[in-house]
Backbone bond lengths (Angstrom), bond angles and torsions (degrees), N, CA, C in turn:
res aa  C-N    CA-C-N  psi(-1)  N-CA   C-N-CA  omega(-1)  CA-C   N-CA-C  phi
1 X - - - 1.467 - - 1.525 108.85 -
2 X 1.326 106.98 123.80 1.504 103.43 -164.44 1.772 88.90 -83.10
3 X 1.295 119.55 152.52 1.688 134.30 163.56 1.498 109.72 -102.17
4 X 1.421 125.83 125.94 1.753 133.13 170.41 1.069 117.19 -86.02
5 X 1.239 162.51 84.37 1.242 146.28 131.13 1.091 138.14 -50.37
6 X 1.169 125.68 120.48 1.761 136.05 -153.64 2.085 108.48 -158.46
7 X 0.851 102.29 114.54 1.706 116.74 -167.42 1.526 97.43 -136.03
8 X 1.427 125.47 111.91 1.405 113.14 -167.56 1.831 80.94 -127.07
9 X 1.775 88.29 113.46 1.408 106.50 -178.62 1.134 105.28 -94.87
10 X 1.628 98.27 139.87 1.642 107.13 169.80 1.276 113.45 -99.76
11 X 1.604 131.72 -175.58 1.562 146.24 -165.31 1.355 92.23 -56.55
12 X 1.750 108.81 161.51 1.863 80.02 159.10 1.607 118.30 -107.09
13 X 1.771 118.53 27.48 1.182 98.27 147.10 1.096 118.64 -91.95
14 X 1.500 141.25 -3.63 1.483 140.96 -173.63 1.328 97.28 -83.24
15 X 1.624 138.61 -31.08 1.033 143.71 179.94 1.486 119.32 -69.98
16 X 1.056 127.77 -10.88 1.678 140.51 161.50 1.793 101.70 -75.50
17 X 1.022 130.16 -8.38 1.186 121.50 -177.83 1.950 103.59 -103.21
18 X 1.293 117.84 141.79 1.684 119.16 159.60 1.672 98.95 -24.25
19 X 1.431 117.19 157.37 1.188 144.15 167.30 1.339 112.23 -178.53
20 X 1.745 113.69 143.44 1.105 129.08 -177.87 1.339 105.53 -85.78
21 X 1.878 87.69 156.36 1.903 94.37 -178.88 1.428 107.26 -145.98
22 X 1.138 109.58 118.82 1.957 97.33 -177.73 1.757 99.20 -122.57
23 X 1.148 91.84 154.16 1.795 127.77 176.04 1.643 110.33 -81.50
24 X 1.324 123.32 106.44 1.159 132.88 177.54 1.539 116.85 -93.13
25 X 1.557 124.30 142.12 1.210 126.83 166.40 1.179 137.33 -169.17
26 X 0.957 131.57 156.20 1.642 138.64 -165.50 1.643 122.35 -116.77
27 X 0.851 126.56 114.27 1.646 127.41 178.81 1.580 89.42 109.89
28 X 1.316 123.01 58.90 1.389 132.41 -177.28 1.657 116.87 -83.75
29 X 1.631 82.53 -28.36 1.820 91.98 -150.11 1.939 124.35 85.49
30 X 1.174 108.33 -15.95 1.303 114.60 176.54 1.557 106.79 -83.03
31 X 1.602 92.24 142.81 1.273 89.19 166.38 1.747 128.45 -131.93
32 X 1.123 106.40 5.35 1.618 101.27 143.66 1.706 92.91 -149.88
33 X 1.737 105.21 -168.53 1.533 111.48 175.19 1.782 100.88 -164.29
34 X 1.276 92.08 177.67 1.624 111.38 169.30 1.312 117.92 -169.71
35 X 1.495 117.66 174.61 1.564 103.37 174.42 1.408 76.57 -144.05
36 X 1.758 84.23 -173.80 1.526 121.57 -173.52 1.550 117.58 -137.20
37 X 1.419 121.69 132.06 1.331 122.00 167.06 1.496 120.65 -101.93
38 X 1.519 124.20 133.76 1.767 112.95 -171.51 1.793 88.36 -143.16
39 X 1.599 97.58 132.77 1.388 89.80 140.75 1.523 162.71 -72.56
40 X 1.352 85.26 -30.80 1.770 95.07 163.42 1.662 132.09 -123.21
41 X 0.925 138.52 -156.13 1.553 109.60 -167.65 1.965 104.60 -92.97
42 X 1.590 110.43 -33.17 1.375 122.93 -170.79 1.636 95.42 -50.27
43 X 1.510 107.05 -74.13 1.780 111.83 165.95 1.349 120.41 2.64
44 X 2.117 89.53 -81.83 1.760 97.85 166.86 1.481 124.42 -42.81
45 X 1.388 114.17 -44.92 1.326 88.42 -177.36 1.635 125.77 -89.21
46 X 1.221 110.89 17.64 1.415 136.55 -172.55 1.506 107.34 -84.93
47 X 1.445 106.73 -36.07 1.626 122.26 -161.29 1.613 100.00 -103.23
48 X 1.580 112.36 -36.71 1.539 118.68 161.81 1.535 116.92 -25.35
49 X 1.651 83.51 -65.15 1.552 112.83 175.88 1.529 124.15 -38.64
50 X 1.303 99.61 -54.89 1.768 103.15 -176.24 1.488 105.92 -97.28
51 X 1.666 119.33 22.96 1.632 98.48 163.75 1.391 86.41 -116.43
52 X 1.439 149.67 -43.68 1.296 165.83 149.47 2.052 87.03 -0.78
53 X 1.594 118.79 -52.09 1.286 108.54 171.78 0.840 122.74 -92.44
54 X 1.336 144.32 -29.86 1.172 135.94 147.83 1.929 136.50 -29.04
55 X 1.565 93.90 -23.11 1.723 107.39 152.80 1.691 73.24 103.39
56 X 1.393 136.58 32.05 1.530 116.40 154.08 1.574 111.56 -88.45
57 X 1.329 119.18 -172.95 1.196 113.87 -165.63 2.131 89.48 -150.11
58 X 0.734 141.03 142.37 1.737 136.79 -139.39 1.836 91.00 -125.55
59 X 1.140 101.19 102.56 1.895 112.51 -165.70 1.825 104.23 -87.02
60 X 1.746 111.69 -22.41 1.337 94.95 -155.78 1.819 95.79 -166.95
61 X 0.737 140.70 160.67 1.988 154.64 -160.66 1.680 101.44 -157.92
62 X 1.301 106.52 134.36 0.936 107.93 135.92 1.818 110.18 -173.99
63 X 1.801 83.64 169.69 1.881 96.98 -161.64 1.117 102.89 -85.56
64 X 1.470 155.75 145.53 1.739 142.94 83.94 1.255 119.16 -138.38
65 X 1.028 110.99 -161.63 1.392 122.16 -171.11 1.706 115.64 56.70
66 X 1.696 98.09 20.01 1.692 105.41 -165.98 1.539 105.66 56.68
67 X 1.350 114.65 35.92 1.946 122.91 168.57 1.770 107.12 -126.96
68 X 1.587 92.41 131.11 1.689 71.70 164.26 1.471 89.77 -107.71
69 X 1.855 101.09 161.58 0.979 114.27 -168.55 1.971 103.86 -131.29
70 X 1.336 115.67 114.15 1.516 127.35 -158.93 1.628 97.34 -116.51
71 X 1.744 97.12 107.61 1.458 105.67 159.79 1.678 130.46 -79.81
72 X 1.476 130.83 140.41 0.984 133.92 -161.66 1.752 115.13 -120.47
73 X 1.334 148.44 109.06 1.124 137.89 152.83 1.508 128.58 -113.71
74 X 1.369 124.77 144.36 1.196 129.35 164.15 1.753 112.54 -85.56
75 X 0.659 96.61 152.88 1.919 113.87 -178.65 1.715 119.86 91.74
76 X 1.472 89.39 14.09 2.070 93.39 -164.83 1.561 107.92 -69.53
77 X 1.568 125.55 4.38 1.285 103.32 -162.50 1.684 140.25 91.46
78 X 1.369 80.52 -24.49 2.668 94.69 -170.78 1.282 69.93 -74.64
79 X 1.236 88.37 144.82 1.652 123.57 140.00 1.516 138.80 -101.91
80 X 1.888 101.74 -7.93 1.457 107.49 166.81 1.911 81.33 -162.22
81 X 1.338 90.53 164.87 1.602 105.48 -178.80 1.558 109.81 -128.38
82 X 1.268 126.88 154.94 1.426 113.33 156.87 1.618 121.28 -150.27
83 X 1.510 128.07 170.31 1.803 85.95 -166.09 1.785 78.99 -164.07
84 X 1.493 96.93 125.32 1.681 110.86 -171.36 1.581 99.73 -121.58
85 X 1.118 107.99 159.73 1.538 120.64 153.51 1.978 125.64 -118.52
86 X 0.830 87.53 171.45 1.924 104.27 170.57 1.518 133.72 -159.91
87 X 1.155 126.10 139.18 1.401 112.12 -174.64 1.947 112.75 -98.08
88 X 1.394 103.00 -13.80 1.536 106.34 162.64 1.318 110.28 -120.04
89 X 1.601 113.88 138.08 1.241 150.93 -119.08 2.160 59.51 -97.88
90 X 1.118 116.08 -106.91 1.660 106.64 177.84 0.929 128.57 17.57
91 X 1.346 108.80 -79.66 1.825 113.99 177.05 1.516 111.97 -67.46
92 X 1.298 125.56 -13.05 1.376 124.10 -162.96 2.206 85.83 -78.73
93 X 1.609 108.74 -39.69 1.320 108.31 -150.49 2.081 86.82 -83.40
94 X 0.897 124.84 -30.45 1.642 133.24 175.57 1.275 113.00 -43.56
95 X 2.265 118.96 -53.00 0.715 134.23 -178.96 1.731 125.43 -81.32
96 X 1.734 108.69 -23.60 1.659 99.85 142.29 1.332 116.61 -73.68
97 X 1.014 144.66 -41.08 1.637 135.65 158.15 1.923 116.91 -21.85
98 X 0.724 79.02 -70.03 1.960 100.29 167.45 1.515 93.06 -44.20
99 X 1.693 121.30 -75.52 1.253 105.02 -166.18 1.367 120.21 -72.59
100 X 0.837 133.30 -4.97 1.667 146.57 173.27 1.393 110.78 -81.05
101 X 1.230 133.68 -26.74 1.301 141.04 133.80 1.687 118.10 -13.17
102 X 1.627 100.23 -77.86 1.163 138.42 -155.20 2.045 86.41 -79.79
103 X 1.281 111.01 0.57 1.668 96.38 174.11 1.485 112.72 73.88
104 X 1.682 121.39 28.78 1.405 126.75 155.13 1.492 120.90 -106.16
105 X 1.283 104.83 137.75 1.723 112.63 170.10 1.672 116.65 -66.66
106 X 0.508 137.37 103.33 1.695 141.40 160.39 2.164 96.95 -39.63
107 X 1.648 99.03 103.72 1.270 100.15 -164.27 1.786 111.69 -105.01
108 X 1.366 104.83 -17.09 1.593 127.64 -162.07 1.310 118.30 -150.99
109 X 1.572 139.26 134.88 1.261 105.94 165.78 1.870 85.33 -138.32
110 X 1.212 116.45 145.88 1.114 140.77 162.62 1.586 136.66 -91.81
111 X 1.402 133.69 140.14 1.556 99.77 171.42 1.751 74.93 -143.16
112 X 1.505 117.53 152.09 1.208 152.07 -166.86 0.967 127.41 176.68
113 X 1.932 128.63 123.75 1.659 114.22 167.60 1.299 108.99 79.84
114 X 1.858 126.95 16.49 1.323 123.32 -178.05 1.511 112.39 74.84
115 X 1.693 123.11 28.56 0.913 106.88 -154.41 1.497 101.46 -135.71
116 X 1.518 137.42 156.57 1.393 102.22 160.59 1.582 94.38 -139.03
117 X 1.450 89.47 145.40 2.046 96.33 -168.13 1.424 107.40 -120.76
118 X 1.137 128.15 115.78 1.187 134.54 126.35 1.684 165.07 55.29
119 X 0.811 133.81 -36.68 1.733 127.01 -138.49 1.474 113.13 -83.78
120 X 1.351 118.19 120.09 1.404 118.46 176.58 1.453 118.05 -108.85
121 X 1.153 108.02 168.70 1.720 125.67 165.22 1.180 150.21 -136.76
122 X 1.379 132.08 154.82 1.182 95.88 -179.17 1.883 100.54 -127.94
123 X 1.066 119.30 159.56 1.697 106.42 177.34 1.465 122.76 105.64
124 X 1.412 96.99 -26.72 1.623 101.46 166.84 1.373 127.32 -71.55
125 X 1.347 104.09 163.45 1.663 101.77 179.48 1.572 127.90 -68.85
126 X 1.435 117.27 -20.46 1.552 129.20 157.10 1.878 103.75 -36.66
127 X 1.260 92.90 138.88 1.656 101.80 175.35 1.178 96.01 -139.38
128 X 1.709 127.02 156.52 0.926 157.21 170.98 1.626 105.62 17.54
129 X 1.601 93.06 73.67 1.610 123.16 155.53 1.815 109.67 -44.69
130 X 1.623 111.24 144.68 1.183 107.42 -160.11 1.950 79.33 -141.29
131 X 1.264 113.35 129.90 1.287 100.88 164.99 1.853 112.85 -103.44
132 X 1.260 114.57 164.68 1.280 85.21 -165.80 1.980 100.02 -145.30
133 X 1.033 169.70 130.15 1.125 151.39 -167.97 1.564 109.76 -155.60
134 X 1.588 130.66 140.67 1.366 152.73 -165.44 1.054 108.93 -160.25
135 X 1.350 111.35 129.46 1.721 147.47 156.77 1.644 90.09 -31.69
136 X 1.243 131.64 -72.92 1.620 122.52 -158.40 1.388 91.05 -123.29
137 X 1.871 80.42 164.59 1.300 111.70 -169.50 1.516 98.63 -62.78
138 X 1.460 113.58 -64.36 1.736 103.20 -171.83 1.769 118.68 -51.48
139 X 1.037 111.91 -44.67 1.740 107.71 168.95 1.728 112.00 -51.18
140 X 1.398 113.52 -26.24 1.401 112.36 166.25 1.612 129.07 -69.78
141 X 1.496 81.96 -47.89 2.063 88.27 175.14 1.532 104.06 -76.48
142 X 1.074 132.25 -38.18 1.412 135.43 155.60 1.603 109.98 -12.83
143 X 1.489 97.05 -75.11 1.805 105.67 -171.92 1.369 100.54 -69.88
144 X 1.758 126.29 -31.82 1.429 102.14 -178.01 1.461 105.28 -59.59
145 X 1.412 141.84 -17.63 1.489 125.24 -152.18 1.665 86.29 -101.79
146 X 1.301 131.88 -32.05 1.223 124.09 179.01 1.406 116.26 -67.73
147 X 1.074 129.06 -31.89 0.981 137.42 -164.57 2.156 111.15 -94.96
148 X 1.276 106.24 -32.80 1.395 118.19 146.49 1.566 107.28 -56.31
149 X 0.961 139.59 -48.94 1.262 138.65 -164.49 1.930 106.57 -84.12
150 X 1.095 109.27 0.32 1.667 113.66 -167.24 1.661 66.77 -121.76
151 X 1.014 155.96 26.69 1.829 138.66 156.18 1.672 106.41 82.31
152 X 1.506 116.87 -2.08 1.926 135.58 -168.40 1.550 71.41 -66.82
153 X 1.804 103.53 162.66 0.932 115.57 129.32 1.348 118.35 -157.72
154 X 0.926 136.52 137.75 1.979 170.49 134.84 1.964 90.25 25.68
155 X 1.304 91.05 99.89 1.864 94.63 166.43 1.400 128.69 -135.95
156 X 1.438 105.23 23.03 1.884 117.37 173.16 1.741 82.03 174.26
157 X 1.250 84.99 153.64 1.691 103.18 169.97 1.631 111.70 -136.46
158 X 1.119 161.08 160.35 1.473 159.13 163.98 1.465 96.37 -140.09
159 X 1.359 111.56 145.28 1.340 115.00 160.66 2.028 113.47 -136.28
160 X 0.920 100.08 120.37 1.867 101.64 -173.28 1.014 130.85 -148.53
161 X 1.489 160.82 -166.67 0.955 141.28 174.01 1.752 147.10 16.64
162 X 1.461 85.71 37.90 1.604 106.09 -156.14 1.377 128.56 72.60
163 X 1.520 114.80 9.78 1.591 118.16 -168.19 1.738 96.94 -111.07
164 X 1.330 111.68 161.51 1.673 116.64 160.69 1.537 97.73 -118.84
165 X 1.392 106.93 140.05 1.356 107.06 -169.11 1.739 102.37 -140.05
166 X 1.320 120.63 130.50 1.526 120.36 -169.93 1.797 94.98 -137.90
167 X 1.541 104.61 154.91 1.288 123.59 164.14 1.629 105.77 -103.11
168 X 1.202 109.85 123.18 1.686 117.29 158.22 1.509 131.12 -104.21
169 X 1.421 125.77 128.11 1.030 127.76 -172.39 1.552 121.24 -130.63
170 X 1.493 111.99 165.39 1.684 109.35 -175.38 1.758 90.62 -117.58
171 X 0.991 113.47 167.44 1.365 126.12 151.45 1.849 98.19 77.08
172 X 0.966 121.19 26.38 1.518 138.05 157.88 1.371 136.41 -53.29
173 X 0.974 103.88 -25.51 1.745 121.60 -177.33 1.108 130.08 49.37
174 X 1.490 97.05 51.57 2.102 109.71 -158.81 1.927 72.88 -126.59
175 X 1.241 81.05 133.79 1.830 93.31 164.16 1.201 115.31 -93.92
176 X 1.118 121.79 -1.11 1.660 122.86 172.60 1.668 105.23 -179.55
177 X 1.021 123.06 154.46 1.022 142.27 140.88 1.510 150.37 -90.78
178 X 1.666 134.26 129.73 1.637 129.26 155.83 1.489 123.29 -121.99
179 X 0.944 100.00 174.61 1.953 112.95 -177.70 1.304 103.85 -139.37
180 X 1.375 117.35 132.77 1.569 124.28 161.61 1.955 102.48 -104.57
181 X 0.937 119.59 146.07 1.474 122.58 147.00 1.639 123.14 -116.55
182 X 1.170 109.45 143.08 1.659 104.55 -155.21 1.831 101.56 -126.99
183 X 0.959 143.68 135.66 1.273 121.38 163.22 1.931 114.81 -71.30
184 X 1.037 124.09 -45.09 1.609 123.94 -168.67 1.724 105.21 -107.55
185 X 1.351 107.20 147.77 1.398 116.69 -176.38 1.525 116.04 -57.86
186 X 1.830 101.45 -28.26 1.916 104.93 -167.08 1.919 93.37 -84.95
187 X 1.173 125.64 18.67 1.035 122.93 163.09 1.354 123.82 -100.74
188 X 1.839 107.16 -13.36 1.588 95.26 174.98 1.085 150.07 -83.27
189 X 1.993 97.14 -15.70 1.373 100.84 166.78 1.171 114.40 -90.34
190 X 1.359 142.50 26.50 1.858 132.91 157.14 1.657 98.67 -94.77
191 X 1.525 126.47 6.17 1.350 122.30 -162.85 1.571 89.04 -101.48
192 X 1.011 100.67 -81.13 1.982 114.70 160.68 1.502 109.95 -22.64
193 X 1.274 140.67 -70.78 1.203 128.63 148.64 1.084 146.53 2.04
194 X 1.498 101.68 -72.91 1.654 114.98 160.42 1.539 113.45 -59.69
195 X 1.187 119.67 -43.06 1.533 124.15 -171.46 1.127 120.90 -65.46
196 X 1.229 105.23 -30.63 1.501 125.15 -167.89 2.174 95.15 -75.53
197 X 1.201 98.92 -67.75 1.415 112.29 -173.18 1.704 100.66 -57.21
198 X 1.327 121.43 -15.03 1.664 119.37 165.22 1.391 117.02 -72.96
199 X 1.786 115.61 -24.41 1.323 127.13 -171.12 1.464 126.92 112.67
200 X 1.442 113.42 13.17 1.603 124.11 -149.53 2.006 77.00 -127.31
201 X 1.485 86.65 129.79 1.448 111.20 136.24 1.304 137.91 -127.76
202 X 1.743 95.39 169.81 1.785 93.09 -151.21 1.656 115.29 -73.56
203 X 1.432 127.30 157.30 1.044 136.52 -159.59 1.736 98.07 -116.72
204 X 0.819 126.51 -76.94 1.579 151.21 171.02 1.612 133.54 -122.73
205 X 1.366 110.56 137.34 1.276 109.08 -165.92 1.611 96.97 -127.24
206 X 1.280 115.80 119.37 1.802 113.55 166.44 1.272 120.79 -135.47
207 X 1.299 119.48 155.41 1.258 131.93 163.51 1.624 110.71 -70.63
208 X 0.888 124.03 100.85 1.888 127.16 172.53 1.268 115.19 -100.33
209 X 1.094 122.93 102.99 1.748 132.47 173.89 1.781 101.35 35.62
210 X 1.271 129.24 60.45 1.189 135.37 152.79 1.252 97.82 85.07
211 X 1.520 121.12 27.95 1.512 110.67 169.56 1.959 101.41 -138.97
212 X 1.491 125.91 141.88 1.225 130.74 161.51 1.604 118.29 -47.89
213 X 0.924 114.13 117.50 2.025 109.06 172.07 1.955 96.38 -107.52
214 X 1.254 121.92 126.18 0.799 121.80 176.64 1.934 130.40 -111.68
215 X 1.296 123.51 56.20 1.586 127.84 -136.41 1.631 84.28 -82.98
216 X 1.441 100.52 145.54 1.793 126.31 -179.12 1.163 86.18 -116.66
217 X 1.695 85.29 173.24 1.884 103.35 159.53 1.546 93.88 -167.09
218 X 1.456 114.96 168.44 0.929 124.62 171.82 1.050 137.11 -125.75
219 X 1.704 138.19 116.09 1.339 133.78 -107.49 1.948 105.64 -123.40
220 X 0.848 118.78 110.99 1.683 114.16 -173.71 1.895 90.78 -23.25
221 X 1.494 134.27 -51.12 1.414 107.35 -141.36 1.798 59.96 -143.27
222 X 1.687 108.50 115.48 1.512 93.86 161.59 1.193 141.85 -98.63
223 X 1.314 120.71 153.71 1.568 127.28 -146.13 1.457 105.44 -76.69
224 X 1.614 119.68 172.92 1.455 109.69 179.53 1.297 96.85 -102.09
225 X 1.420 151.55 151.24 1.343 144.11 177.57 1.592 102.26 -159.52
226 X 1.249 109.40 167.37 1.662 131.46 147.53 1.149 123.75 -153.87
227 X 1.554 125.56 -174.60 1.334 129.80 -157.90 1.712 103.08 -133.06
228 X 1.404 128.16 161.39 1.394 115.82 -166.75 1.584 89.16 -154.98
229 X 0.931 112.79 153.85 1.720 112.56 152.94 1.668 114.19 -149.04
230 X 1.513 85.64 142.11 2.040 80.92 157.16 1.352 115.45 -159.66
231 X 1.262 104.67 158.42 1.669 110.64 -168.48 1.739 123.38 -52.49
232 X 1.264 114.43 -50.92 1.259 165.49 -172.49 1.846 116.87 -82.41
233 X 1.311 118.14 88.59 1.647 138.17 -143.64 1.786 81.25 -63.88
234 X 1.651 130.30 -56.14 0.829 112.47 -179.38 1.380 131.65 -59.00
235 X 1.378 107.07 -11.16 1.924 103.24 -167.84 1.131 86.85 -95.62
236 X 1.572 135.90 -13.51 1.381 138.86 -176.67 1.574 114.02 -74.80
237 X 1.456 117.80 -26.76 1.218 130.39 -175.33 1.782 101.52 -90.76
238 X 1.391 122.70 -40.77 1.220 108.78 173.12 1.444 122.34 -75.72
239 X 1.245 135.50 -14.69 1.371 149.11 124.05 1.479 104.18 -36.44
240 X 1.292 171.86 -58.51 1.391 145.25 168.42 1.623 113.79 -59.35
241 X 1.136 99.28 -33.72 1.891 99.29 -171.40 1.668 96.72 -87.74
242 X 0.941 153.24 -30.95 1.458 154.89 170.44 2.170 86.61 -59.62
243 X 1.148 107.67 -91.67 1.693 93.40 -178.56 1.457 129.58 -40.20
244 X 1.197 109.11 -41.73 1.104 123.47 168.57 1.735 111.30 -28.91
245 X 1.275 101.29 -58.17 1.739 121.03 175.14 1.045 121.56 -61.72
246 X 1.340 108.45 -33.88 2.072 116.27 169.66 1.434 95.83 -79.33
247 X 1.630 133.92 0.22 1.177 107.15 164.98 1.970 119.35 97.73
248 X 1.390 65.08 -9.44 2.546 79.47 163.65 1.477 102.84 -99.93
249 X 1.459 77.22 148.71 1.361 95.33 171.40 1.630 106.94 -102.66
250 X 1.702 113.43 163.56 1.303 124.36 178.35 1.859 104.99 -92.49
251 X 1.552 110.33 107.11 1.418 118.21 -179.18 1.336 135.77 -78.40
252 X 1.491 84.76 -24.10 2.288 106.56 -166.44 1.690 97.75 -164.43
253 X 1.479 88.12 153.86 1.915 102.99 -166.56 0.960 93.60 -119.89
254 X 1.463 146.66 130.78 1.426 128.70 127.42 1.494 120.58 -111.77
255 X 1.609 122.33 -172.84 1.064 120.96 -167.99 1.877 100.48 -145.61
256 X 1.088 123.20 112.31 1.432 112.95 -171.65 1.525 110.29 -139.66
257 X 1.699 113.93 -159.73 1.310 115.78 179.68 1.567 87.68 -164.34
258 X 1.680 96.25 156.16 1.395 101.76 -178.68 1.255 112.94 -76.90
C-alpha cells in the first residue's frame, strides 16, 4: 500500500494567517463528491438543500475565513440526513438528544459565527453515536480513554468556546485508535509520519483553542491518503480538483493558523 505525503507549505509570514487543510483519500467507498462555500448559516443551509437533491449526502463542515465550507459525497451509505444548529453549547447537546430519539447518528459537529452545527444520519454503519463535551482538556482525554474502554471510538473532535467537544461511535471499523496534540503546524507533518509508518491513518484534523489535535485510526486494509493545505480558498479549491483527478476523495476540512 503505497502512503502520500504532501504538506504544501507556505512563507512563514503567510503562515501566521488562517489556512485551510483537507484530508485526502482513496478506497473511500465514495463514488463521486462536491462541496459548497456560504457566507452565512441561512446560505449554508440553502446549498445543503440543493446537494441533499442532487442525491449528495454532506460528510463534513467546516468554519474560517468567515466561510463555511460543506463537504458532499455520494456512496456514504445515509439513508436520510438532517442538519441543526445552536448558539448554547447545552441546548446544542439536548437537541442531538432529540435527534437520537428520532433514530439519527450525530455525524459532524461544527462551531462558527457563535454557532454550533450539527449533521446527522441515518443508515450508516456508525452505531450508537455518543456526543460528549468538557470545560478542559484533561476531562476530555479522560472520556476519550473511557469511552475507548466502553468499545466508543473518537470520530470528530471540535474545541470552542472554552468547551472540548467529541463524537463517539461503535461499529467503526478502526481496530484501534491514537491522538497526537501538537502546539505549531510545522510539527504536524513529522506526527503523521510517524503514525503513518506505525499503520494508523488519519481520522480528523482540528484546530483546538490554538493547539493541533491530530486523531488516527487504524484501518483493517489501510487506505492510501495525504494531507494539503493552503492559505487562499481559491488555491484551496484547485488543490481538491487537482486530487480529485488522481482519483481521492476530500475526507475532513479544517481551518487553522500556525
Amino acid at each position: 500500500m503505497k502512503v502520500v505525503l504532501l504538506a504544501l507549505l507556505l512563507p512563514a509570514m503567510a503562515m501566521a494567517e488562517d489556512f485551510w487543510v483537507g484530508v485526502f483519500a482513496k478506497d473511500t467507498g465514495y463514488t463521486d463528491q462536491s462541496y459548497t462555500t456560504s457566507k452565512s448559516l441561512s446560505r449554508l443551509k440553502t446549498k445543503i438543500d440543493n446537494e441533499w437533491a442532487k442525491g449528495y449526502d454532506i460528510i463534513d463542515i467546516s468554519y474560517g475565513h468567515d466561510v463555511w465550507m460543506a463537504l458532499y459525497a455520494k456512496g456514504t451509505g445515509y439513508t436520510q440526513q438532517a442538519y441543526m444548529h445552536r448558539r448554547d453549547i447545552k441546548k446544542f447537546a439536548q437537541a442531538v438528544n432529540a435527534y437520537a430519539q428520532q433514530g439519527f447518528n450525530l455525524i459532524n459537529v461544527e462551531y462558527g459565527a457563535g454557532e454550533w452545527v450539527g449533521i446527522f444520519a441515518k443508515g450508516g454503519k456508525w452505531k450508537d453515536t455518543v456526543f460528549e463535551y468538557s470545560r478542559y482538556r484533561d476531562d476530555f482525554e479522560k472520556n476519550i480513554i473511557k469511552r475507548w474502554s466502553e468499545g466508543y471510538m473518537l470520530v470528530d473532535v471540535e474545541a470552542a468556546e472554552g468547551y472540548w467537544t467529541g463524537i463517539f461511535a461503535k461499529n467503526t471499523g478502526f481496530k484501534s485508535e491514537a491522538y497526537v496534540i501538537v502546539d505549531e503546524w510545522e510539527e504536524v507533518s513529522p506526527q503523521i509520519k510517524a503514525k503513518w509508518r506505525d499503520g494508523y491513518r488519519l481520522v480528523n484534523v482540528e484546530y483546538t483553542a490554538g493547539e493541533w489535535f491530530l486523531l488516527f485510526a487504524e484501518y483493517p486494509n489501510p487506505r492510501e491518503e495525504l494531507f494539503a493545505n493552503n492559505e487562499d480558498i481559491e488555491d484551496f479549491r484547485e488543490t481538491i480538483r487537482k486530487y480529485w483527478k488522481q482519483g481521492y476523495f476530500l475526507v475532513d476540512l479544517a481551518d487553522g493558523r500556525d
